[in-house]
N, CA, C and O atoms as a Maestro MAE file, in Angstrom:
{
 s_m_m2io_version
 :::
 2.0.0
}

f_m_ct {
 s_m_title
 :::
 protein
 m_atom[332] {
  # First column is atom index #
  i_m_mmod_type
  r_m_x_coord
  r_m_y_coord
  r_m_z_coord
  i_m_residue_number
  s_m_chain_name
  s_m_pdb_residue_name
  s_m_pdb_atom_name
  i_m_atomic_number
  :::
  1 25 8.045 8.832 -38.733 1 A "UNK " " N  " 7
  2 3 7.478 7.653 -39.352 1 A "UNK " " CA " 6
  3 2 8.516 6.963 -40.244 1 A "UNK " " C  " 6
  4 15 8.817 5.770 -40.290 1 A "UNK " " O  " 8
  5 25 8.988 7.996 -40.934 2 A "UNK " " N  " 7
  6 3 9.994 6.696 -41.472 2 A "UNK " " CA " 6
  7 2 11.247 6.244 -41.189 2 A "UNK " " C  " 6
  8 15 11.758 5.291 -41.777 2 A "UNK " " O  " 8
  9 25 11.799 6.902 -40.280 3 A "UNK " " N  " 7
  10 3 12.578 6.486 -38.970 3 A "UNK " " CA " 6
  11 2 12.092 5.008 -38.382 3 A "UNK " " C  " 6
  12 15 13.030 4.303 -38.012 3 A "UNK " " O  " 8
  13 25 10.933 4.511 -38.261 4 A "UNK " " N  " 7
  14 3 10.092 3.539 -37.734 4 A "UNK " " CA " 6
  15 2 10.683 2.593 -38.974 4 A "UNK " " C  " 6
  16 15 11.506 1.679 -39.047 4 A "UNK " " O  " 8
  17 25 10.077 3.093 -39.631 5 A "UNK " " N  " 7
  18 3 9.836 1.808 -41.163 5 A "UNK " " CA " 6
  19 2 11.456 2.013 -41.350 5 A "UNK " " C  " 6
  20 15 11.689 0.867 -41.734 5 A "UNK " " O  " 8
  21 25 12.357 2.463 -41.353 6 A "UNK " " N  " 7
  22 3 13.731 1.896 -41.332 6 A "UNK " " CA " 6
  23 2 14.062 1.560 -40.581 6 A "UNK " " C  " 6
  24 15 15.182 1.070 -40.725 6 A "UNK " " O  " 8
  25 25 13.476 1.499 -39.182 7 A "UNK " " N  " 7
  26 3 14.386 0.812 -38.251 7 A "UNK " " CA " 6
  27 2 13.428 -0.706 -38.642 7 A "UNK " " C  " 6
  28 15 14.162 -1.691 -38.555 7 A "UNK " " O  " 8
  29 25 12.257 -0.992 -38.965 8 A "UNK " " N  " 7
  30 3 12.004 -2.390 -38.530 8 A "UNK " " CA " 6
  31 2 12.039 -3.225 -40.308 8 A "UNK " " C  " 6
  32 15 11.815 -4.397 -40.609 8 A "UNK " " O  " 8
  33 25 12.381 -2.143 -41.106 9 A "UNK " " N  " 7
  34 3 13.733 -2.878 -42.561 9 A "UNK " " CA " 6
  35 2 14.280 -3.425 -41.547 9 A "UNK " " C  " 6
  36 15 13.845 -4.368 -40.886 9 A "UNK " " O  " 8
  37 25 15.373 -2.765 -41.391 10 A "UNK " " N  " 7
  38 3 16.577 -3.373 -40.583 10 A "UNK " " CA " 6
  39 2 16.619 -4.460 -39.786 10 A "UNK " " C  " 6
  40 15 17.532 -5.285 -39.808 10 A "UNK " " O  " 8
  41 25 15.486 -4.507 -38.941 11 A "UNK " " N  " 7
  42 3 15.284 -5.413 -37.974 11 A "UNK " " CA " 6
  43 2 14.844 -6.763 -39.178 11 A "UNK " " C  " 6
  44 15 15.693 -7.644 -39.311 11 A "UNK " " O  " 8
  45 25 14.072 -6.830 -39.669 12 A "UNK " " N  " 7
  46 3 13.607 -7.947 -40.637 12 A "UNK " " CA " 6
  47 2 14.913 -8.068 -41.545 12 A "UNK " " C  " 6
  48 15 15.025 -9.293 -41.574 12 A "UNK " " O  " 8
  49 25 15.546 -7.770 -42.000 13 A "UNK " " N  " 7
  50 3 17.026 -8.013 -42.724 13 A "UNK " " CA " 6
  51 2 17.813 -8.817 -41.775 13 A "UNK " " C  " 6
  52 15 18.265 -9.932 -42.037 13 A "UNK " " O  " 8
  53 25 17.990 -8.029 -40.370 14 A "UNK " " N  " 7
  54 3 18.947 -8.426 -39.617 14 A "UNK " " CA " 6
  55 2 18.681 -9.764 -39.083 14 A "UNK " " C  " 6
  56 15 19.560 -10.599 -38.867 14 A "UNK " " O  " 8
  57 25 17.279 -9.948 -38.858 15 A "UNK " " N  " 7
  58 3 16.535 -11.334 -37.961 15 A "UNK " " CA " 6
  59 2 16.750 -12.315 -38.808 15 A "UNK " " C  " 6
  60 15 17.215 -13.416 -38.516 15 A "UNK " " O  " 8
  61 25 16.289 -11.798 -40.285 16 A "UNK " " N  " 7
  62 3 16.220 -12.848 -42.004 16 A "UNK " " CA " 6
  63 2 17.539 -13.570 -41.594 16 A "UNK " " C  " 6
  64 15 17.617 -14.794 -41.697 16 A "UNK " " O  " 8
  65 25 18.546 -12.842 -41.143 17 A "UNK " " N  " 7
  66 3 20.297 -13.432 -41.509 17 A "UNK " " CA " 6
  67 2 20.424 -14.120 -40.860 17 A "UNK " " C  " 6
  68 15 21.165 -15.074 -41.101 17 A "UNK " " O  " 8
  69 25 19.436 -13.922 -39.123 18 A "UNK " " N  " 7
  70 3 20.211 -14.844 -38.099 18 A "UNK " " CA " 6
  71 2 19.443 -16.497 -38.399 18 A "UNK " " C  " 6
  72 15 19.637 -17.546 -37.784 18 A "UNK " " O  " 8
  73 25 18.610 -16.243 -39.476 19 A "UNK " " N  " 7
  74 3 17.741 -17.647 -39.426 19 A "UNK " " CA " 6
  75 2 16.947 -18.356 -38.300 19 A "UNK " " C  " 6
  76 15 16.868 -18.112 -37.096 19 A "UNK " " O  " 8
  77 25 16.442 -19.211 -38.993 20 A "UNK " " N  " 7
  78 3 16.097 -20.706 -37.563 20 A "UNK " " CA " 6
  79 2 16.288 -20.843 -36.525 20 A "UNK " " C  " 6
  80 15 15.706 -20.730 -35.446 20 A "UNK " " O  " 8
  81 25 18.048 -21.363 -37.263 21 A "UNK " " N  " 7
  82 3 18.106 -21.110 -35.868 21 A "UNK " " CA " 6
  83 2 18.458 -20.636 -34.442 21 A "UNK " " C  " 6
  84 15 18.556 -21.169 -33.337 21 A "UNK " " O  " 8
  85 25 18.595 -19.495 -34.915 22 A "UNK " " N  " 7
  86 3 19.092 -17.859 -33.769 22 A "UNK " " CA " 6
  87 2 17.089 -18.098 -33.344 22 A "UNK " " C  " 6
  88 15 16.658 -18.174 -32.193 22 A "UNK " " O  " 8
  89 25 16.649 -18.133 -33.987 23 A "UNK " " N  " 7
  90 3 15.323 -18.255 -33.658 23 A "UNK " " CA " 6
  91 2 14.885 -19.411 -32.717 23 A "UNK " " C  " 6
  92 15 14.226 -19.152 -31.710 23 A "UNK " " O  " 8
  93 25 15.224 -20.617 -33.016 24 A "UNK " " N  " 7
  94 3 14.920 -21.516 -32.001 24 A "UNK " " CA " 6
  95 2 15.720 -21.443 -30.371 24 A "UNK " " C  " 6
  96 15 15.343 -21.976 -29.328 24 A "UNK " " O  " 8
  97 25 16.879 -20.622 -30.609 25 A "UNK " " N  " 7
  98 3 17.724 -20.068 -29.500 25 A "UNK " " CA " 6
  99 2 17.206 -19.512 -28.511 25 A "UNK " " C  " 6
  100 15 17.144 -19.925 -27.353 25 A "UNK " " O  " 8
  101 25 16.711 -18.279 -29.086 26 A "UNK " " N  " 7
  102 3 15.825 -17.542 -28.464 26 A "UNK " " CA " 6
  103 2 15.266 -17.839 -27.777 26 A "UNK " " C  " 6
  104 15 15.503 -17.564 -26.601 26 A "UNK " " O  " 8
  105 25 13.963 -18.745 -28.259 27 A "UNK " " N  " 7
  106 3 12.388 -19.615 -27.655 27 A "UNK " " CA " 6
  107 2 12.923 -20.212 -26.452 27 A "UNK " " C  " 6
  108 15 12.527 -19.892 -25.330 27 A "UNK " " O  " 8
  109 25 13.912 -21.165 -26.696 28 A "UNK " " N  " 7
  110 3 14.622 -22.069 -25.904 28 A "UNK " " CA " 6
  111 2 14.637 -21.207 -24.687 28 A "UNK " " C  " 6
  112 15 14.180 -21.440 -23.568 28 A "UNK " " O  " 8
  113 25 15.409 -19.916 -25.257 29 A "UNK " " N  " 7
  114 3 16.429 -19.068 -23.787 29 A "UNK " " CA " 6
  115 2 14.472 -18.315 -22.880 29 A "UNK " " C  " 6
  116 15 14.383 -18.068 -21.677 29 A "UNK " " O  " 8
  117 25 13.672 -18.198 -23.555 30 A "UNK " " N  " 7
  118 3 12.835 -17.233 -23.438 30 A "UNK " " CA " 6
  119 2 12.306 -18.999 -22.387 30 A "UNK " " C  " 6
  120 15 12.608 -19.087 -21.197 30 A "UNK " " O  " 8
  121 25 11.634 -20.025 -23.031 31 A "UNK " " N  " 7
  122 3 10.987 -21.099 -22.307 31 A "UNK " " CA " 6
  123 2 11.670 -21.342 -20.949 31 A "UNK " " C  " 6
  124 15 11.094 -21.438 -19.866 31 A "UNK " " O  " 8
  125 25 13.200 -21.438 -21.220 32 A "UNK " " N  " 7
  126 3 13.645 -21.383 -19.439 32 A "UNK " " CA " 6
  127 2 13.581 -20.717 -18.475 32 A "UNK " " C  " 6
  128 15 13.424 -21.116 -17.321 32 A "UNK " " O  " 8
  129 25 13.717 -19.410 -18.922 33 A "UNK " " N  " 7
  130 3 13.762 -18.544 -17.958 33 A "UNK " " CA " 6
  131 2 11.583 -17.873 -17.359 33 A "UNK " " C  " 6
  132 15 11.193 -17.299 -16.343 33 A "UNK " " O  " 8
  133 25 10.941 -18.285 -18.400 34 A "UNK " " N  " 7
  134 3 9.221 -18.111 -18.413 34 A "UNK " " CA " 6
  135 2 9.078 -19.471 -17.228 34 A "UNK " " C  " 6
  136 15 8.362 -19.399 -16.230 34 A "UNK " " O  " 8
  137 25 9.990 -20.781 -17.625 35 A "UNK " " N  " 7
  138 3 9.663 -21.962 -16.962 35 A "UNK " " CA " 6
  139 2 10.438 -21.760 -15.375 35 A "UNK " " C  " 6
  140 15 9.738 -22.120 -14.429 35 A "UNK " " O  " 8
  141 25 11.483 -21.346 -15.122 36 A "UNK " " N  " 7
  142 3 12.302 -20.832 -14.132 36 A "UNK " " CA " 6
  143 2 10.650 -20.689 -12.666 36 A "UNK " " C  " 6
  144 15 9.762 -19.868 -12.436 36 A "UNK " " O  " 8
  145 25 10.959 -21.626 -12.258 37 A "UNK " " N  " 7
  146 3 10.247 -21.301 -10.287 37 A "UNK " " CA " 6
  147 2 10.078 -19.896 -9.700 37 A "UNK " " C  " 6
  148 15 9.067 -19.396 -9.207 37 A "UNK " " O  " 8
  149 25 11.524 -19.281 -9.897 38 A "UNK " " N  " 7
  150 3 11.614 -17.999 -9.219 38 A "UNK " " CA " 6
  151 2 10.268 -17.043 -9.949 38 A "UNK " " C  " 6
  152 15 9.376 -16.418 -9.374 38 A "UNK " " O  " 8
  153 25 10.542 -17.224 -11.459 39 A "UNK " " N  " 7
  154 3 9.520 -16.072 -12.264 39 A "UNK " " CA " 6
  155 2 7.682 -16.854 -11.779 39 A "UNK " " C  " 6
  156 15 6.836 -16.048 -11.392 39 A "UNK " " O  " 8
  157 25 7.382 -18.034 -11.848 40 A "UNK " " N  " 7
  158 3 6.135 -18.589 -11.560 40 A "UNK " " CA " 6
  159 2 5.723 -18.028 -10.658 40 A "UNK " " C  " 6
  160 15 4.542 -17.694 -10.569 40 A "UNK " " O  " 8
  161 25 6.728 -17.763 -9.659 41 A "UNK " " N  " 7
  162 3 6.051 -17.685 -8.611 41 A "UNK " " CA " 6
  163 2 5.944 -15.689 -8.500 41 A "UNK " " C  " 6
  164 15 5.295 -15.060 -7.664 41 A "UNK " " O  " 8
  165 25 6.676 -15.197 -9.457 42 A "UNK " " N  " 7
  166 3 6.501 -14.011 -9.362 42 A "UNK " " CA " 6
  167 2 5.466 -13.277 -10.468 42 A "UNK " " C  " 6
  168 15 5.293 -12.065 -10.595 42 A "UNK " " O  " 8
  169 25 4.970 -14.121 -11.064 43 A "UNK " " N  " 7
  170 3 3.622 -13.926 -11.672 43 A "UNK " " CA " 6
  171 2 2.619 -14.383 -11.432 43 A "UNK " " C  " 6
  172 15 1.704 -14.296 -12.251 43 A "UNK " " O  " 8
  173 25 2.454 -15.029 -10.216 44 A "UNK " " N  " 7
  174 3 1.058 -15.349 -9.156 44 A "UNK " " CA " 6
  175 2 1.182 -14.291 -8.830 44 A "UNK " " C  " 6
  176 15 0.544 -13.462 -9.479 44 A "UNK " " O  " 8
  177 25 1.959 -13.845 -7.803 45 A "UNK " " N  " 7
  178 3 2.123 -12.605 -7.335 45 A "UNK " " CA " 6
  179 2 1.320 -11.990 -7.776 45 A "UNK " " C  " 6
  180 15 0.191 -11.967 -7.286 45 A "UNK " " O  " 8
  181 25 1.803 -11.024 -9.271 46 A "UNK " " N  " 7
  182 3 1.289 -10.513 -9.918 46 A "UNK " " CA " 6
  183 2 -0.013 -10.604 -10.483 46 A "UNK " " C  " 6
  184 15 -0.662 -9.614 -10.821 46 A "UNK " " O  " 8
  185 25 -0.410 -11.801 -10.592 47 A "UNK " " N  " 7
  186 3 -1.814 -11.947 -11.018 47 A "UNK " " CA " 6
  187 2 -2.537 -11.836 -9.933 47 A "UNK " " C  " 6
  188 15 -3.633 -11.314 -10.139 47 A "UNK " " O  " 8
  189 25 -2.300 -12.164 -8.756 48 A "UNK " " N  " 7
  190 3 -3.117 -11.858 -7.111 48 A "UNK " " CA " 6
  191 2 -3.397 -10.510 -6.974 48 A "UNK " " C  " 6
  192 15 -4.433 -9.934 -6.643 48 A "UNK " " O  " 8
  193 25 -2.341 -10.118 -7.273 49 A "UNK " " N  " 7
  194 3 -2.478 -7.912 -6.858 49 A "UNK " " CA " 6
  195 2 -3.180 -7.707 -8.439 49 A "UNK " " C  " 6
  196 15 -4.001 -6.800 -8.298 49 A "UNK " " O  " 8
  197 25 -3.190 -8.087 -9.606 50 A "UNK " " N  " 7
  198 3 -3.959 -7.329 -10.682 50 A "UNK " " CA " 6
  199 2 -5.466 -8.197 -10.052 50 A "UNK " " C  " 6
  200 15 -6.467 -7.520 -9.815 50 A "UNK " " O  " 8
  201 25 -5.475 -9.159 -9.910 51 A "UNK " " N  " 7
  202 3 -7.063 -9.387 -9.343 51 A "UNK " " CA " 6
  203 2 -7.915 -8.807 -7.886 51 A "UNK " " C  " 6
  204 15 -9.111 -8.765 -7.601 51 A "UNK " " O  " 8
  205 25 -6.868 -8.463 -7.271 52 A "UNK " " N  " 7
  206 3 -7.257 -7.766 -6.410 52 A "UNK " " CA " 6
  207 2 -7.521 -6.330 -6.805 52 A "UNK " " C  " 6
  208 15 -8.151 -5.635 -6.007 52 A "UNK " " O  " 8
  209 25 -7.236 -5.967 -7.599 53 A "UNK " " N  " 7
  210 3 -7.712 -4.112 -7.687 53 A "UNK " " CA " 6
  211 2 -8.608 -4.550 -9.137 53 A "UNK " " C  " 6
  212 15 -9.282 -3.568 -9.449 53 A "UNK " " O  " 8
  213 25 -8.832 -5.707 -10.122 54 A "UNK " " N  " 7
  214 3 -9.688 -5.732 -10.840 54 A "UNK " " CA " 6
  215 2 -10.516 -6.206 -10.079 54 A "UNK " " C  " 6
  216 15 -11.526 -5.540 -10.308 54 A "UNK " " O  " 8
  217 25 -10.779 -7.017 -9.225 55 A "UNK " " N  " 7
  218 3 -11.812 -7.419 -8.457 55 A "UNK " " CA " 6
  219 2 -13.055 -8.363 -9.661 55 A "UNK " " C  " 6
  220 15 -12.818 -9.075 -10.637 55 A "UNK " " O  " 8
  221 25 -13.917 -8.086 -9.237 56 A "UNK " " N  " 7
  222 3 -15.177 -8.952 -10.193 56 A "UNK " " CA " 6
  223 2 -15.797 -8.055 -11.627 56 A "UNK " " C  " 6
  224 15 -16.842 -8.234 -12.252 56 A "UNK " " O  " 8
  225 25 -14.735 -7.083 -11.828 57 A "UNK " " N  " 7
  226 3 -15.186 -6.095 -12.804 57 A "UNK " " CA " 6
  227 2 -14.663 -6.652 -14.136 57 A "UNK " " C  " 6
  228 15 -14.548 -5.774 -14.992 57 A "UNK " " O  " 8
  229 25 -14.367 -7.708 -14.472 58 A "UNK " " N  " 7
  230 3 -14.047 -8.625 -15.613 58 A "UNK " " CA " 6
  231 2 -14.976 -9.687 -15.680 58 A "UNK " " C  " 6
  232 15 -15.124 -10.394 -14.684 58 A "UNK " " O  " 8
  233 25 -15.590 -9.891 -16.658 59 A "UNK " " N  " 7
  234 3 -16.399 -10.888 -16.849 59 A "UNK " " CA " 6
  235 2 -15.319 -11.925 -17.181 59 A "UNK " " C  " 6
  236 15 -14.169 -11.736 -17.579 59 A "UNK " " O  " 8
  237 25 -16.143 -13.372 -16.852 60 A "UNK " " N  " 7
  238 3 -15.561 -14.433 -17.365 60 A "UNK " " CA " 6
  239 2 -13.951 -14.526 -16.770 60 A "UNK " " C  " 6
  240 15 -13.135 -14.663 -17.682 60 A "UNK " " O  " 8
  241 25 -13.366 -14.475 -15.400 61 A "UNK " " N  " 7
  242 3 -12.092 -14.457 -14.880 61 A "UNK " " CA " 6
  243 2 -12.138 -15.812 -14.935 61 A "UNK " " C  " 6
  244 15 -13.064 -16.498 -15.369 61 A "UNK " " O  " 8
  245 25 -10.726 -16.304 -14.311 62 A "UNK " " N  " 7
  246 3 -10.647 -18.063 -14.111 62 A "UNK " " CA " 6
  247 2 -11.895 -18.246 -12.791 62 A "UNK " " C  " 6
  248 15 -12.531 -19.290 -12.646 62 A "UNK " " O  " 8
  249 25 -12.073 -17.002 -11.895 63 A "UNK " " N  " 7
  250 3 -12.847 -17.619 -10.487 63 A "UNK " " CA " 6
  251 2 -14.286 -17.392 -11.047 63 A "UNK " " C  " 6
  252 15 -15.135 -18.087 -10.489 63 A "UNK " " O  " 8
  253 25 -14.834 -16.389 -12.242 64 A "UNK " " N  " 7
  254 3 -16.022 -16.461 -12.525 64 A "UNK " " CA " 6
  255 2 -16.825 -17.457 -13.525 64 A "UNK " " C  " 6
  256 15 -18.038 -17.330 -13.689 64 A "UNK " " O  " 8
  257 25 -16.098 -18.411 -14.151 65 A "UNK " " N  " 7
  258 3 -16.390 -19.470 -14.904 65 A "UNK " " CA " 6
  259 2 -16.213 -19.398 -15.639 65 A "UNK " " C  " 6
  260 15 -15.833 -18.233 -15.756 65 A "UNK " " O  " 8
  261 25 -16.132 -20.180 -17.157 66 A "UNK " " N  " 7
  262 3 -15.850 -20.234 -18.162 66 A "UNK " " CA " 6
  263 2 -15.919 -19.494 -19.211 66 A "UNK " " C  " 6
  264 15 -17.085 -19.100 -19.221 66 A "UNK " " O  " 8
  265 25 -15.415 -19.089 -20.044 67 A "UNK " " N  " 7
  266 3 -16.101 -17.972 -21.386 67 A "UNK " " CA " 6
  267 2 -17.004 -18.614 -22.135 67 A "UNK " " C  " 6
  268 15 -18.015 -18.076 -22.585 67 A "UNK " " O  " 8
  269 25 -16.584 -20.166 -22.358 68 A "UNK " " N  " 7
  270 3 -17.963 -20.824 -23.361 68 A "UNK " " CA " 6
  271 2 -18.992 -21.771 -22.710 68 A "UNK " " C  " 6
  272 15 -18.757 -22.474 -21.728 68 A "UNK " " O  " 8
  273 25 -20.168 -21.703 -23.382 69 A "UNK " " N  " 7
  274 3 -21.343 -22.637 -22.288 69 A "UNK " " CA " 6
  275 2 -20.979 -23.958 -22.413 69 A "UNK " " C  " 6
  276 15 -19.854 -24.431 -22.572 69 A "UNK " " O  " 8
  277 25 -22.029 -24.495 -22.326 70 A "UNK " " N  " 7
  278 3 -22.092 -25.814 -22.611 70 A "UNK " " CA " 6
  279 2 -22.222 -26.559 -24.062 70 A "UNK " " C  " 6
  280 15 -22.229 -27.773 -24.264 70 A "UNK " " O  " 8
  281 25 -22.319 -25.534 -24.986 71 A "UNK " " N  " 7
  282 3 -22.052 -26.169 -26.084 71 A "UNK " " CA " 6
  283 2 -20.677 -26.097 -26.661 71 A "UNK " " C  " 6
  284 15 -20.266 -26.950 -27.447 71 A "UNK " " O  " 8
  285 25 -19.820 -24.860 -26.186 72 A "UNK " " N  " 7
  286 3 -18.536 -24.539 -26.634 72 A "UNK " " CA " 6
  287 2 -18.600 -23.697 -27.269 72 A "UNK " " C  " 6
  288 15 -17.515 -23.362 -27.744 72 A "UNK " " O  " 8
  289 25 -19.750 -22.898 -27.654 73 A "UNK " " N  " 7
  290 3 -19.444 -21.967 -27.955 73 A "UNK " " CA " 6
  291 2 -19.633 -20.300 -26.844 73 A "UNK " " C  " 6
  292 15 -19.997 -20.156 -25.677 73 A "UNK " " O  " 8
  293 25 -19.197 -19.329 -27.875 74 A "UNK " " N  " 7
  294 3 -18.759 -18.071 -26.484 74 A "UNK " " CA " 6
  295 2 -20.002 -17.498 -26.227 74 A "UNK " " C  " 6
  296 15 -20.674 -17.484 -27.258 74 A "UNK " " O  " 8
  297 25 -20.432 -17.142 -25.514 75 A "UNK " " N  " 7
  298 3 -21.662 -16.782 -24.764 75 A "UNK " " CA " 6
  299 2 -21.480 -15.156 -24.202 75 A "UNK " " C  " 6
  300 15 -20.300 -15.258 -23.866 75 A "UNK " " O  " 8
  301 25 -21.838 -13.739 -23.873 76 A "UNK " " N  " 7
  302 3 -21.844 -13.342 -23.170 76 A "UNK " " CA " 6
  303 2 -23.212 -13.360 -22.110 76 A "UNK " " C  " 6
  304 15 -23.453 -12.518 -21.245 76 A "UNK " " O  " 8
  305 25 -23.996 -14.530 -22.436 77 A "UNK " " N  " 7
  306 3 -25.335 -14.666 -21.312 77 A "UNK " " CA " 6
  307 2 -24.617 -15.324 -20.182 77 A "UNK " " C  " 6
  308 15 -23.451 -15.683 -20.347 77 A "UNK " " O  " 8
  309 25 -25.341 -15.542 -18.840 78 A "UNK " " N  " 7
  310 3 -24.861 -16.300 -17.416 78 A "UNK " " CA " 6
  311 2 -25.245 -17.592 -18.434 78 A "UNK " " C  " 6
  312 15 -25.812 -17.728 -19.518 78 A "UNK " " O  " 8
  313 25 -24.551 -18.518 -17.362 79 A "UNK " " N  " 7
  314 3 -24.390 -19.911 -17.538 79 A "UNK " " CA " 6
  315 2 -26.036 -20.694 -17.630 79 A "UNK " " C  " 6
  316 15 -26.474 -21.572 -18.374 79 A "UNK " " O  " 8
  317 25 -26.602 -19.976 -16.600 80 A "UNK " " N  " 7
  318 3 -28.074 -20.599 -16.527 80 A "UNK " " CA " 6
  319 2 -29.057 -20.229 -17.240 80 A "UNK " " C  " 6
  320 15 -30.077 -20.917 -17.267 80 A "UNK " " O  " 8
  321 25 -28.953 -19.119 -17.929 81 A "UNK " " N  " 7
  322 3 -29.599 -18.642 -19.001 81 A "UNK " " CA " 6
  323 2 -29.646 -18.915 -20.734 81 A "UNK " " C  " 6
  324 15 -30.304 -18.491 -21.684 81 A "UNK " " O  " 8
  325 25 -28.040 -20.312 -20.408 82 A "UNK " " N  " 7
  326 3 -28.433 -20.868 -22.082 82 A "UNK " " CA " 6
  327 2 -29.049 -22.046 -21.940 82 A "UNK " " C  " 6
  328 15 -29.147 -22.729 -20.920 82 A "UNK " " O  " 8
  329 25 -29.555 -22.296 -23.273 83 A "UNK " " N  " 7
  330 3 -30.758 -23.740 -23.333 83 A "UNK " " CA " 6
  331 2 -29.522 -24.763 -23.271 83 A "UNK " " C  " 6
  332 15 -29.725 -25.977 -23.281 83 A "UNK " " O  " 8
  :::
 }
 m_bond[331] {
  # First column is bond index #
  i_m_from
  i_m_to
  i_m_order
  :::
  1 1 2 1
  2 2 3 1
  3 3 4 2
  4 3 5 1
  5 5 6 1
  6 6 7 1
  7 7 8 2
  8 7 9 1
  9 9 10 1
  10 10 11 1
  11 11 12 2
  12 11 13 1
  13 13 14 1
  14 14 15 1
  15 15 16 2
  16 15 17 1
  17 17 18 1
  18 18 19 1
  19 19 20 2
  20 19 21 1
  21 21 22 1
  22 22 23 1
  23 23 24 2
  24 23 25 1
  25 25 26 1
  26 26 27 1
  27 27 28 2
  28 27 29 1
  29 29 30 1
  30 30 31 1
  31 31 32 2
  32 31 33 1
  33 33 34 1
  34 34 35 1
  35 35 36 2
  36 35 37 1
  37 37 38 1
  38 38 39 1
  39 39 40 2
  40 39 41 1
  41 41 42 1
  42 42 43 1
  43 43 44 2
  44 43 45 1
  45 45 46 1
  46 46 47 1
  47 47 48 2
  48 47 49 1
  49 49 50 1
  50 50 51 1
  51 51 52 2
  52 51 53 1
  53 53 54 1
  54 54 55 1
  55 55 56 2
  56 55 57 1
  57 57 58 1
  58 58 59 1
  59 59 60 2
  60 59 61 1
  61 61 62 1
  62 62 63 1
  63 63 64 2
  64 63 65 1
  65 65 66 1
  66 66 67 1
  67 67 68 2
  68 67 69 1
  69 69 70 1
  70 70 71 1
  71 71 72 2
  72 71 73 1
  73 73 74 1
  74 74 75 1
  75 75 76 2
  76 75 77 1
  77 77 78 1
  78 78 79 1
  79 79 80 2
  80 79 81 1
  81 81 82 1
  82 82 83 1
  83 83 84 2
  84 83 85 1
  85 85 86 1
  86 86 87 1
  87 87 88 2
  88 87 89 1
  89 89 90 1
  90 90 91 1
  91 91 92 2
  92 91 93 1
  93 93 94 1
  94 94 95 1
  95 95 96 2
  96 95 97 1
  97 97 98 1
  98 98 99 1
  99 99 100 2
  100 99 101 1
  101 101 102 1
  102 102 103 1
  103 103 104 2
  104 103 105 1
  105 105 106 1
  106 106 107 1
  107 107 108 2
  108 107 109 1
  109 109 110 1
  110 110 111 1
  111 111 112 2
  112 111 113 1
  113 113 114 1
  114 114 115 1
  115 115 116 2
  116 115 117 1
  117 117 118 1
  118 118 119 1
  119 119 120 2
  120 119 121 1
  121 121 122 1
  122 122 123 1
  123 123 124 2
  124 123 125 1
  125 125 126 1
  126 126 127 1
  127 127 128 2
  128 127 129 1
  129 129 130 1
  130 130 131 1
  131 131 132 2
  132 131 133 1
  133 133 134 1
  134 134 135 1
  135 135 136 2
  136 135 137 1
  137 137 138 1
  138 138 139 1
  139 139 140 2
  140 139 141 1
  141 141 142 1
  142 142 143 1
  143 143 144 2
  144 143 145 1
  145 145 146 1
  146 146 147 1
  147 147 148 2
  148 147 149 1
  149 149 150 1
  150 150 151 1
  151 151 152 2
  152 151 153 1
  153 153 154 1
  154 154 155 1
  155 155 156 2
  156 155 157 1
  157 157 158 1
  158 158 159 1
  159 159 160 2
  160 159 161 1
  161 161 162 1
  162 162 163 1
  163 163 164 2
  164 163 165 1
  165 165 166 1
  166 166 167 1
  167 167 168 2
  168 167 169 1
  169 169 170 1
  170 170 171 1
  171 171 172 2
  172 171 173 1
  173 173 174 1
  174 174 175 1
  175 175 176 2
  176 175 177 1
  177 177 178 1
  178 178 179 1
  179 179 180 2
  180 179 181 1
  181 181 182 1
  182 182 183 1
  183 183 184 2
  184 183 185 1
  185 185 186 1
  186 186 187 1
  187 187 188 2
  188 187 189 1
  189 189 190 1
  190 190 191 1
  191 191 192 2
  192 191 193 1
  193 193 194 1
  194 194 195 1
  195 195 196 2
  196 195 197 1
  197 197 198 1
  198 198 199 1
  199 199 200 2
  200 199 201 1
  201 201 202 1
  202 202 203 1
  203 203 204 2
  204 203 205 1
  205 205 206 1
  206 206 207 1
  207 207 208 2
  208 207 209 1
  209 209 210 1
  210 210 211 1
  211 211 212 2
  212 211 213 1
  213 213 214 1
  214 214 215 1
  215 215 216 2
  216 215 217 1
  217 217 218 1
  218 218 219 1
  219 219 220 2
  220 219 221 1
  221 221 222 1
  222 222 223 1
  223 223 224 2
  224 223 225 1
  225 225 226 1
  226 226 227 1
  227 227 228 2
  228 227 229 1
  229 229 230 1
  230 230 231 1
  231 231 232 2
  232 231 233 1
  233 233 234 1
  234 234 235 1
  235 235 236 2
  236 235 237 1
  237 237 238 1
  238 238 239 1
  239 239 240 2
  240 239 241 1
  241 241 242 1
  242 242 243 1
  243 243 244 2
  244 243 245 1
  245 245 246 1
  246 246 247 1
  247 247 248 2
  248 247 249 1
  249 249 250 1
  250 250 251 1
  251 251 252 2
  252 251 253 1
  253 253 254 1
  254 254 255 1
  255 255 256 2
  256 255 257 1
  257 257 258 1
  258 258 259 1
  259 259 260 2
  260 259 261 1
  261 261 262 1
  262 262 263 1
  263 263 264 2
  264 263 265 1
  265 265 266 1
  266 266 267 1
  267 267 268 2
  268 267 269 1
  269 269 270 1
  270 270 271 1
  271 271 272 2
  272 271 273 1
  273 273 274 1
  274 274 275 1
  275 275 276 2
  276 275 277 1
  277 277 278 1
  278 278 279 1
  279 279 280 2
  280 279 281 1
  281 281 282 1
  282 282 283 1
  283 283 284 2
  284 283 285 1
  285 285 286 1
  286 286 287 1
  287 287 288 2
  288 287 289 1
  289 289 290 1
  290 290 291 1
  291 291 292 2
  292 291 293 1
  293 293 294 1
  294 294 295 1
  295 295 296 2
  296 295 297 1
  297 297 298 1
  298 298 299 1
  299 299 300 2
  300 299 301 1
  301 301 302 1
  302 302 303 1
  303 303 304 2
  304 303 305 1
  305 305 306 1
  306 306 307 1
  307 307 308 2
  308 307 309 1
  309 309 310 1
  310 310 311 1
  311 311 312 2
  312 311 313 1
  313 313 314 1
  314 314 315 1
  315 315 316 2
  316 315 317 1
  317 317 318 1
  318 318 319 1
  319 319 320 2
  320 319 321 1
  321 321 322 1
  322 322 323 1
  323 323 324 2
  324 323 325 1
  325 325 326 1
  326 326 327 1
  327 327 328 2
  328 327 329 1
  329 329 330 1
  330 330 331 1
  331 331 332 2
  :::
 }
}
């Protein structure tokens, strides 16, 4: 445990130094390569095969409808069952 809590001192010291903007660097490098075609298309993929072995055992998926009714707020009743 405190092996942990000194390593993530360190990490918060070390991140503190690089600032902003080593930080906006990052986002940047992280948004191209998340935005990159090759990866899109390799996280359909991925979301096809995790929906295929989750199947309909998740409530509320993108194919089972929305999480909130018609008023906006979150519901766990079916859709036809709120006023």
């Amino acid at each position: 445990m405190k092996t942990f809590l000194l390593g993530a001192a360190v990490g918060y010291v070390l991140g503190a130094r690089a600032g902003r903007a080593r930080y906006e660097q990052i986002v940047r490098t992280y948004r191209k390569i998340a935005d990159h075609p090759a990866v899109q298309g390799a996280a359909g993929v991925a979301r096809a095969k995790v929906g295929e072995k989750v199947g309909d055992r998740l409530p509320f998926t993108h194919r089972g409808g929305a999480a909130h009714g018609s008023n906006g707020q979150h519901s766990s009743e079916p859709r036809a069952a709120q006023a």
